[in-house]
MIFIDO-838297 format. One record per residue: x, y, z of N, C-alpha, C, O, CB in turn; residue in one letter; residue number from 0. Coordinates in steps of 0.02 Angstrom, whole numbers. Glycine has a CB too. Layout:
// MIFIDO-838297
npx:npy:npz:capx:capy:capz:cpx:cpy:cpz:opx:opy:opz:cbpx:cbpy:cbpz:keba:drenfi
X:Y:Z:X:Y:Z:X:Y:Z:X:Y:Z:X:Y:Z:a:NUM
...
***
This chain:
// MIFIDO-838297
npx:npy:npz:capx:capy:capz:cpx:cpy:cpz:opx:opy:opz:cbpx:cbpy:cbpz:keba:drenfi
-833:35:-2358:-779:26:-2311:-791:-35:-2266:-746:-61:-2234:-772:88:-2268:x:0
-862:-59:-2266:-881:-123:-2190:-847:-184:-2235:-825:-234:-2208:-998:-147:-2161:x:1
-845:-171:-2322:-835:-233:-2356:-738:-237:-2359:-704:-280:-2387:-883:-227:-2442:x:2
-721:-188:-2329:-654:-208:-2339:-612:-152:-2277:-591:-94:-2277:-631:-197:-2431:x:3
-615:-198:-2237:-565:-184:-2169:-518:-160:-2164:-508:-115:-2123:-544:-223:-2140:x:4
-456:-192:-2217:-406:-159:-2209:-368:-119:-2265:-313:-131:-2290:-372:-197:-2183:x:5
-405:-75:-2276:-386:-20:-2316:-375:32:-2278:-317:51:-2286:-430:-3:-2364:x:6
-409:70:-2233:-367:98:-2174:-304:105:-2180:-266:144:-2209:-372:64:-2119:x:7
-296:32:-2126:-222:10:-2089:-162:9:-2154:-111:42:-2156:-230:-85:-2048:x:8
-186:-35:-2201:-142:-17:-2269:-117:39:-2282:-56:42:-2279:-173:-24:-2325:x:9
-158:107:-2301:-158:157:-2309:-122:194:-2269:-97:245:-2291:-205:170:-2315:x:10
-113:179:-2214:-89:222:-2159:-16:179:-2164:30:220:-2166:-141:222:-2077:x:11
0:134:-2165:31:81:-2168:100:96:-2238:160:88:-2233:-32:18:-2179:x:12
74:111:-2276:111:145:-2327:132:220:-2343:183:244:-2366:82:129:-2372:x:13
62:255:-2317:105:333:-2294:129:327:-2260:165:375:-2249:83:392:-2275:x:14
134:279:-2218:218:296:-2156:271:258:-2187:322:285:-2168:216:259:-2055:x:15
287:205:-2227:340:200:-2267:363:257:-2332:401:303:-2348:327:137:-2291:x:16
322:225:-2349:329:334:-2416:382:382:-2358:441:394:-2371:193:415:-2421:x:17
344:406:-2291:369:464:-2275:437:447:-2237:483:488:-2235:318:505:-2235:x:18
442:380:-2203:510:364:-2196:566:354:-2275:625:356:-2258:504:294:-2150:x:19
562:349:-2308:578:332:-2382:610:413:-2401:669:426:-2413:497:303:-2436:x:20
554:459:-2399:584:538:-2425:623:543:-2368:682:534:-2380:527:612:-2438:x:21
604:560:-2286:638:574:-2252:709:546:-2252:752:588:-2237:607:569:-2210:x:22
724:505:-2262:790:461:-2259:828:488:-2341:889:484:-2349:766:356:-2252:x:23
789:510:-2389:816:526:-2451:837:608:-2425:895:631:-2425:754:513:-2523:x:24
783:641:-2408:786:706:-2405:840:739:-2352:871:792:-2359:718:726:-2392:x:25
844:694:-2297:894:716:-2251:981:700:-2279:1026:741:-2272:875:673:-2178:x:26
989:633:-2311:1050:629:-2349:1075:563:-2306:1133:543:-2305:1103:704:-2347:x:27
1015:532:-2269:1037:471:-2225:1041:390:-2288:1072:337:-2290:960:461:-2150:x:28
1011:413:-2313:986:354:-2394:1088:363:-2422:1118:316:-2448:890:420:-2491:x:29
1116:422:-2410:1163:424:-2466:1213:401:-2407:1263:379:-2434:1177:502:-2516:x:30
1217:398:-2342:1265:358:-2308:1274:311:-2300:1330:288:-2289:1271:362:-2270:x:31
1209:269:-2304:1203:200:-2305:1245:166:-2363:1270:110:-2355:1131:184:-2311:x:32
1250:197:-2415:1309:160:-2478:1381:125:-2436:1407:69:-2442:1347:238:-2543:x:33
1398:183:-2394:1472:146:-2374:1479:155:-2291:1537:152:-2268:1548:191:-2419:x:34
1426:166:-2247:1440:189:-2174:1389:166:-2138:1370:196:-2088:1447:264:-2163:x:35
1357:101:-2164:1308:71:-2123:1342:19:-2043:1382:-27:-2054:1264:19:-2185:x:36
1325:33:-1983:1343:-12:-1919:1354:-61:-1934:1304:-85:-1961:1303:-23:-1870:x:37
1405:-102:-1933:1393:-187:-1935:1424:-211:-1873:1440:-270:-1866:1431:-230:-2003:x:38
1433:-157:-1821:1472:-194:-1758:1426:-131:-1703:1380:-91:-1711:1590:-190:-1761:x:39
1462:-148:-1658:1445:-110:-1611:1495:-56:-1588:1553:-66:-1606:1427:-150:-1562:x:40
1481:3:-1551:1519:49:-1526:1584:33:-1489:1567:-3:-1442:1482:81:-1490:x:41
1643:40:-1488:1691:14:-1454:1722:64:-1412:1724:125:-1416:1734:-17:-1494:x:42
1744:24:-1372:1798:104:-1320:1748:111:-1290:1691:88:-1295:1833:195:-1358:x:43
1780:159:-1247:1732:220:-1206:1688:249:-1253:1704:256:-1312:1776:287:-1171:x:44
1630:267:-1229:1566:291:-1277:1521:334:-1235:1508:315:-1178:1518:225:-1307:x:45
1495:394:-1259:1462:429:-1251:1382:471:-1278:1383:526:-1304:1502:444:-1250:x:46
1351:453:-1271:1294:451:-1300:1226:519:-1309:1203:537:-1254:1275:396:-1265:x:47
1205:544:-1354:1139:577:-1336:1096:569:-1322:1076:511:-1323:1117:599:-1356:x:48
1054:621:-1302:957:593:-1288:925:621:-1337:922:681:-1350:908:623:-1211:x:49
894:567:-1372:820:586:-1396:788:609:-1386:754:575:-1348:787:567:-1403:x:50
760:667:-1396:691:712:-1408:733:774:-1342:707:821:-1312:586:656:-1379:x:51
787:755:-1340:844:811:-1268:876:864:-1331:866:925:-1328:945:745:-1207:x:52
907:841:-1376:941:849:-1397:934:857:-1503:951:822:-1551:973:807:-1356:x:53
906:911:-1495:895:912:-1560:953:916:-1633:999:957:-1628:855:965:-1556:x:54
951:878:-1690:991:887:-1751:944:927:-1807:886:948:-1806:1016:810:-1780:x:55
1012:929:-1869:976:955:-1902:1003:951:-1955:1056:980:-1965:958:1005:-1887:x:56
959:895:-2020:991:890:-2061:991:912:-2111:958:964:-2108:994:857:-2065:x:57
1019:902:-2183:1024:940:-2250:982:959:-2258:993:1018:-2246:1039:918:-2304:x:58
904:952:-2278:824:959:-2300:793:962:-2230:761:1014:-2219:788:889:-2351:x:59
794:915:-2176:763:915:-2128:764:973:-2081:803:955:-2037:778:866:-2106:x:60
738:1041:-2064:742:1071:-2002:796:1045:-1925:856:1048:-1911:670:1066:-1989:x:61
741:1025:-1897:750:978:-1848:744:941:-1829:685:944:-1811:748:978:-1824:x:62
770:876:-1807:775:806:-1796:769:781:-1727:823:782:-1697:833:783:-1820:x:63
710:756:-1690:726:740:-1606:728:683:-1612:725:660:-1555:679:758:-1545:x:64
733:622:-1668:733:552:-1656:800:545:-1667:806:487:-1685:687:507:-1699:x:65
834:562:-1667:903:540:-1702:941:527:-1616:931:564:-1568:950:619:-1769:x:66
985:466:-1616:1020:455:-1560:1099:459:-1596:1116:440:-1652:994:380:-1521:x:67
1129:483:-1554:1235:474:-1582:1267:466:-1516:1256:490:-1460:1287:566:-1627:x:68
1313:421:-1540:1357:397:-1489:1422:420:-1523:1436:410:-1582:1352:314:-1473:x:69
1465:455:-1475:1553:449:-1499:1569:397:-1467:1544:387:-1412:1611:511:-1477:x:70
1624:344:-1500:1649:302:-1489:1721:311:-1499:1738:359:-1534:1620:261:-1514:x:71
1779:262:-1469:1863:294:-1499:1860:285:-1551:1895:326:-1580:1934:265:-1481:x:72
1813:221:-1615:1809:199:-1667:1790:258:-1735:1816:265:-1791:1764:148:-1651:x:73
1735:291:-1700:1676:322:-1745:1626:366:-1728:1647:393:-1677:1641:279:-1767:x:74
1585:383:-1738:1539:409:-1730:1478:357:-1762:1474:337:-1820:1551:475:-1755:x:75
1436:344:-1711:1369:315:-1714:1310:314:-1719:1284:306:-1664:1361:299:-1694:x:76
1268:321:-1766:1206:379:-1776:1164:320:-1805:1174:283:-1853:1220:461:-1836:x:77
1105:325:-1754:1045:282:-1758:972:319:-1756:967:369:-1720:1049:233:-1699:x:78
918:299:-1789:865:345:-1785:819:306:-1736:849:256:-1718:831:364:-1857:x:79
754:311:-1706:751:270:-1647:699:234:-1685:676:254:-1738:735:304:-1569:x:80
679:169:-1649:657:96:-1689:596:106:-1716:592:65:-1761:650:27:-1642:x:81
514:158:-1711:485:142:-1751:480:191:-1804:432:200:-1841:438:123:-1727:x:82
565:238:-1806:559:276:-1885:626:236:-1917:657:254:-1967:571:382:-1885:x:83
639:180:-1877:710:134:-1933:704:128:-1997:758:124:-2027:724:55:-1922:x:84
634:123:-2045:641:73:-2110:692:145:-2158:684:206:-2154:534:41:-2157:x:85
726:119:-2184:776:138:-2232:804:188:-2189:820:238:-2220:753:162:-2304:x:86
818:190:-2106:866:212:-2104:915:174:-2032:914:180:-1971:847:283:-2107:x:87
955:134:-2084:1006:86:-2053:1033:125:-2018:1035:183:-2038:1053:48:-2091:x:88
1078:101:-1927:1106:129:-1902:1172:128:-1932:1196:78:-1958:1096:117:-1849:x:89
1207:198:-1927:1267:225:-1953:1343:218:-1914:1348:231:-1855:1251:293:-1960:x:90
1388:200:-1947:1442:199:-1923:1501:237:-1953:1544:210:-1987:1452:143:-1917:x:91
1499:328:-1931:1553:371:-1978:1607:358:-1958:1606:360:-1897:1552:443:-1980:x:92
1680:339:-1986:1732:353:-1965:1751:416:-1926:1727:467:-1950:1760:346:-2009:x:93
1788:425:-1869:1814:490:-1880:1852:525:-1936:1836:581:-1957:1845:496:-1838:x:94
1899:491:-1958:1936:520:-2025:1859:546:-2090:1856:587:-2135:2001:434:-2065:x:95
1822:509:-2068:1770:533:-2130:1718:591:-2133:1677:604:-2177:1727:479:-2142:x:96
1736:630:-2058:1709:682:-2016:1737:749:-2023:1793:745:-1998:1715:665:-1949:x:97
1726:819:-2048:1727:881:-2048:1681:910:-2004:1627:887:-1987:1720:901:-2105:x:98
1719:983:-1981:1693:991:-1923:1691:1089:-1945:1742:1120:-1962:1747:950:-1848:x:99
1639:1113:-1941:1631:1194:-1977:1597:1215:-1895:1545:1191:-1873:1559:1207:-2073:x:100
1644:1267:-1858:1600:1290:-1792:1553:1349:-1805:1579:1393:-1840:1650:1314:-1730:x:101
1495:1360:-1788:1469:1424:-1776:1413:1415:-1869:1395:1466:-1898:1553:1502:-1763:x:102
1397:1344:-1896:1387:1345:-1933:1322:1313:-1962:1329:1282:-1910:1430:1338:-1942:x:103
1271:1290:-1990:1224:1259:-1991:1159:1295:-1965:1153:1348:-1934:1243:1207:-1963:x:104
1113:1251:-1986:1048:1281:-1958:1044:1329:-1886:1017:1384:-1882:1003:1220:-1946:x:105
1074:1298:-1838:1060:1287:-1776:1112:1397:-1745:1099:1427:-1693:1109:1180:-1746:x:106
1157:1418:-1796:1158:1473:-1791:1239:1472:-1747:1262:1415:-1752:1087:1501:-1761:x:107
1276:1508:-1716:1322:1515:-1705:1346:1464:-1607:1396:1451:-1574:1321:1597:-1722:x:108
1287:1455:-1604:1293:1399:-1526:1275:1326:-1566:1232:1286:-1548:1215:1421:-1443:x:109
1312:1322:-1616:1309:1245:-1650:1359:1235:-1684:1403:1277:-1689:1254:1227:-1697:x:110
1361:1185:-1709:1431:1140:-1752:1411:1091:-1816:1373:1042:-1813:1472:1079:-1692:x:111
1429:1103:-1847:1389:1095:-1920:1466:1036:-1938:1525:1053:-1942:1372:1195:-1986:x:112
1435:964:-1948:1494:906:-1948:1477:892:-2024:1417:898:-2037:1486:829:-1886:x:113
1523:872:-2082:1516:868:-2147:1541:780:-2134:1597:756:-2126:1567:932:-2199:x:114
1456:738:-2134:1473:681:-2141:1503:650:-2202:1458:654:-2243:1428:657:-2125:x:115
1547:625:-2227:1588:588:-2267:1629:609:-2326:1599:649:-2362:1554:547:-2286:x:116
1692:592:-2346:1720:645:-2380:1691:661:-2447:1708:709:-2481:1788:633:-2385:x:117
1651:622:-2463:1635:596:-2546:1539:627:-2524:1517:663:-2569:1654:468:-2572:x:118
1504:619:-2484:1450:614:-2493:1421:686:-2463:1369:714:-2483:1429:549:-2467:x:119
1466:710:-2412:1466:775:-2393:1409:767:-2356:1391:716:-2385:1466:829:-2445:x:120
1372:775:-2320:1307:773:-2278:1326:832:-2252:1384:845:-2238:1289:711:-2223:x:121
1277:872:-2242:1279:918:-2158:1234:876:-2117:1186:843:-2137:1242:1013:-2155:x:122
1261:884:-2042:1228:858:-1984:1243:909:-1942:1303:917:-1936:1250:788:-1959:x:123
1197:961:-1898:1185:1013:-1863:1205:980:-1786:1184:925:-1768:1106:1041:-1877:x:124
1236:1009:-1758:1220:978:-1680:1208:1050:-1625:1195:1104:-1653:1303:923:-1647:x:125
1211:1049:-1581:1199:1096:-1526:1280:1095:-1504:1306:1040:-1496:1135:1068:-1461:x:126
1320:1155:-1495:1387:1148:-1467:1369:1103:-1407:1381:1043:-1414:1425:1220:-1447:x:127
1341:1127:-1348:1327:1082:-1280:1341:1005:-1304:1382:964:-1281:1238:1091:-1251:x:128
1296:999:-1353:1301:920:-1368:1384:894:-1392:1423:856:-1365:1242:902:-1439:x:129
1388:922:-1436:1468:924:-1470:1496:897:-1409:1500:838:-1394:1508:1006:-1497:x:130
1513:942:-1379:1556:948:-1308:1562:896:-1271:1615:868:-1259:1531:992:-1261:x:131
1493:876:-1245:1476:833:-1195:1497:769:-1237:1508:727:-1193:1397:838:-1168:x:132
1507:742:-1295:1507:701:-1335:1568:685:-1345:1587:627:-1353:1476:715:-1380:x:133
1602:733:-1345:1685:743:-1368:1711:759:-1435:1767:748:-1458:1723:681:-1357:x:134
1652:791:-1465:1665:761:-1551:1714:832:-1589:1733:838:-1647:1561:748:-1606:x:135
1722:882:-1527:1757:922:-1557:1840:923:-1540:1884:956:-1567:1724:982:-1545:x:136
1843:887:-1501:1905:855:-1490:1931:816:-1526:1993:816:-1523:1908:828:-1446:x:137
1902:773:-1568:1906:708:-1612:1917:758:-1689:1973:754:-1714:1819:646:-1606:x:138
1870:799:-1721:1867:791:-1769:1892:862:-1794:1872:914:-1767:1810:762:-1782:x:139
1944:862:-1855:1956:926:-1852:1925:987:-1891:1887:977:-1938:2011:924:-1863:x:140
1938:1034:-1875:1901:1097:-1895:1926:1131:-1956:1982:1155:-1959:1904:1146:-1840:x:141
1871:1134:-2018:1916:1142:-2085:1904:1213:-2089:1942:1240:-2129:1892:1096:-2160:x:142
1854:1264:-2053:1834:1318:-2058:1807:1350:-1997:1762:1322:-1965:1797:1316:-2103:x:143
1833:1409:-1979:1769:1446:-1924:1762:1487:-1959:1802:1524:-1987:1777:1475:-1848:x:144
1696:1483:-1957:1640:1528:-1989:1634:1596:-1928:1618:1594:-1868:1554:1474:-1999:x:145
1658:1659:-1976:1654:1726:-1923:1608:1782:-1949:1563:1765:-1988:1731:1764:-1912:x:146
1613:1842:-1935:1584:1897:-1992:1631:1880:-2040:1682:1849:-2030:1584:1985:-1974:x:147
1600:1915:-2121:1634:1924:-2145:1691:1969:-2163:1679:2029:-2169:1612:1913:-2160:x:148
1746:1950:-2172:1793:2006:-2174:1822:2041:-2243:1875:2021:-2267:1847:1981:-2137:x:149
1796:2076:-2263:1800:2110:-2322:1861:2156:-2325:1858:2203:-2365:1738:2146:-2332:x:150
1919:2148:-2284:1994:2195:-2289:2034:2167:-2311:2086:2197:-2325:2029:2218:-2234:x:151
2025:2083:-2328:2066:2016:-2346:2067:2033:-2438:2126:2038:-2456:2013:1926:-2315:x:152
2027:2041:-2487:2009:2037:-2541:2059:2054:-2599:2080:2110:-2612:1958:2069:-2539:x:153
2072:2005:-2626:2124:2001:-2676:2119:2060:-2740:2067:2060:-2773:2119:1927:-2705:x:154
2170:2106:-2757:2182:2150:-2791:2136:2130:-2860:2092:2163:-2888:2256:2158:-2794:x:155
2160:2072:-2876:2111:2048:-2951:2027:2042:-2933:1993:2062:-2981:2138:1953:-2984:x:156
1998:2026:-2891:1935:2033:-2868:1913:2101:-2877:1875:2125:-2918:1930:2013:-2801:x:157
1961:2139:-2808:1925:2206:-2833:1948:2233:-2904:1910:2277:-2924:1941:2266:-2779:x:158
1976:2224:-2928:1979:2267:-3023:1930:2230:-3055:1905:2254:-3105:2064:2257:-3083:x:159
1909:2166:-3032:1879:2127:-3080:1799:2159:-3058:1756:2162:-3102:1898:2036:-3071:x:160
1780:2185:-2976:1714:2210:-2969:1733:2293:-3007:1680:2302:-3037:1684:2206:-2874:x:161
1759:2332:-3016:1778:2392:-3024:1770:2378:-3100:1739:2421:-3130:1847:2416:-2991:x:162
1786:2344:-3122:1781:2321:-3217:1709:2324:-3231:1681:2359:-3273:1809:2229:-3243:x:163
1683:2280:-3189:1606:2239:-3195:1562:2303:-3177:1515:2320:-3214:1590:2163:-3130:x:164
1578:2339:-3120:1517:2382:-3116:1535:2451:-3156:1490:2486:-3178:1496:2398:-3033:x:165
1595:2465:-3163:1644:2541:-3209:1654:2601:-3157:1643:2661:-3155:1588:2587:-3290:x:166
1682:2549:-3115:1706:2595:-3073:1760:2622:-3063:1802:2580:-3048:1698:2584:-3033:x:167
1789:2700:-3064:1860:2697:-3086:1890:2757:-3028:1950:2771:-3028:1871:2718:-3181:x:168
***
C-alpha cells in the first residue's frame, strides 16, 4: 500500500460513483432524465422543500432526505443535492406529466404518492404536509383515492367467475 497511494481514494472514489449510478437507476431518476431533464430555471412564484426536513420516497428507494422540489406555475422541479448529483440531473416535470394517488405510497395514508410522467410512470412518495405547503395538490389532478377496500361494488361476472373457480354454488 506505501508503494501506491492512491488506491484508497480511487477505490472509494468509484464506490461512490457505482452507488450514485444504481441509486439513480434503482429509484427511476436514470429513466426521467430521457425527456424531463432542467434546462431553465423555475419560473413564477415558487415554492420549495428542505432537505434532510422533508423526507421522499422513491420506487426501490425507502427514503430519500437529499432530494430538494420546488413547485413552480411551469412544473415541478426536483434536484438531488450537489455531492450526490453524478447521474442525477436536476428535473423539470411538467404538470400535465404529473398523477396524483392520495393516501398512497410508502409513506401510508398521511402521504401522496405523484406518478412522475405519463410514459415512464415513476412513483415519488411525499408527506401530505409537504404536498400542501408546496401546492402540488392543487395543481395536479387526482386519478384515484385510495380507501378500504370495498367489496359491495363487485361485478356479477367476477363473482360467478370466483363461485366457478372455487365450486361454489
Amino acid at each position: 500500500m506505501q508503494d501506491h497511494p492512491y488506491v484508497v481514494p480511487f477505490v472509494v472514489a468509484c464506490v461512490w460513483i457505482l452507488s450514485c449510478l444504481w441509486s439513480s437507476v434503482a429509484c427511476g431518476w436514470w429513466a426521467l432524465t430521457s425527456r424531463f431533464v432542467a434546462t431553465s430555471k423555475p419560473s413564477g412564484q415558487t415554492q420549495s422543500s428542505r432537505p434532510f426536513l422533508d423526507m421522499v420516497c422513491w420506487r426501490l428507494a425507502s427514503r430519500d432526505p437529499f432530494v430538494r422540489i420546488t413547485a413552480a406555475n411551469d412544473a415541478l422541479y426536483i434536484a438531488m443535492l450537489p455531492l450526490l448529483r453524478p447521474f442525477h440531473p436536476s428535473l423539470r416535470v411538467p404538470w400535465d406529466e404529473i398523477q396524483m394517488e392520495n393516501g398512497g405510497g410508502y409513506l401510508g395514508s398521511g402521504s401522496v404518492l405523484l406518478i412522475l410522467g405519463k410514459v415512464e410512470m415513476i412513483p415519488l412518495t411525499l408527506p401530505r404536509g409537504t404536498a400542501q405547503r408546496l401546492g402540488i395538490i392543487e395543481r395536479v389532478p387526482n386519478i384515484r383515492q385510495i380507501d378500504e377496500p370495498n367489496f359491495d361494488n363487485l361485478s356479477e361476472g367476477f363473482i360467478e367467475s370466483m363461485n366457478e373457480r372455487f365450486k361454489i354454488k
